[in-house]
N, C-alpha and C positions, 0 to 999 in steps of 0.2 A: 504494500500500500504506500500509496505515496504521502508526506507527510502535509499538504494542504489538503487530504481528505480525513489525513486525521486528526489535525487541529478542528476544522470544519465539526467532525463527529462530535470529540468534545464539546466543543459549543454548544453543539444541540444537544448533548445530554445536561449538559449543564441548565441552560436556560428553563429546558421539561423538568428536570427537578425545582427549581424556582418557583415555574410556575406551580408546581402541585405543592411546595409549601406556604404561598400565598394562598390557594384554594383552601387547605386544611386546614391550616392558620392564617388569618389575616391580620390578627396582632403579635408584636414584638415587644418586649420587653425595651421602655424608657432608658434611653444611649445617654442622660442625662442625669439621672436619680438611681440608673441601674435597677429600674423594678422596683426600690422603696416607696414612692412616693413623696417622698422628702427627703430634703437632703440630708446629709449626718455629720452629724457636731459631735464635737466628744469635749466632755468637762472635765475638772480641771484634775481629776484624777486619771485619766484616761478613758472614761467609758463612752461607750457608742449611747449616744440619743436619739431622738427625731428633731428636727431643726424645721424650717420655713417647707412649706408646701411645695413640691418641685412645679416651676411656673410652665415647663415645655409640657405636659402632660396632665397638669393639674390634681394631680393626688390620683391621675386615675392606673395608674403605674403601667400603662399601655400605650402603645404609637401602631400607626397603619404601617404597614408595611410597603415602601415603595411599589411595588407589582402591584398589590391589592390597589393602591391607589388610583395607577395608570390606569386597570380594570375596572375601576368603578366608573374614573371620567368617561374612556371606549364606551361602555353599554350606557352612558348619561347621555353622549353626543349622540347613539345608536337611536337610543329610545326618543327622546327629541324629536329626531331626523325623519324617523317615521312613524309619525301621530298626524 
């Protein structure tokens, strides 16, 4: 096999996985707060606390996931388009 058909393949295995973990899951865990929901302070002994409400997520300790996203605008401009 030559190697631009099997970069090529990769690609497309890759992408199909994407895409079916967007379908399965559509949320990811907050790249900001790391899933707490707020962020964490530690006082003046060292321990972990909860701190301010993480503001990119808003306590809800979930984000869309880029694909999911593109997928929802596709079927929004879809749906739209033909009504």
């Amino acid at each position: 096999m030559s190697p631009a058909l099997t970069a090529n393949a990769l690609l497309l295995l890759v992408t199909l996985g994407y895409a079916a973990l967007c379908a399965v899951s559509p949320f990811g865990v907050c790249r900001r707060c790391k899933g707490f929901g707020c962020y964490v302070i530690h006082d003046r002994r060292g321990r972990a606390k909860p701190g301010k409400t993480c503001r990119r997520c808003k306590g809800d300790r979930k984000r869309i996931r880029f694909g999911r996203h593109l997928f929802n605008v596709a079927s929004r401009v879809h749906r739209d388009g033909t009504r």
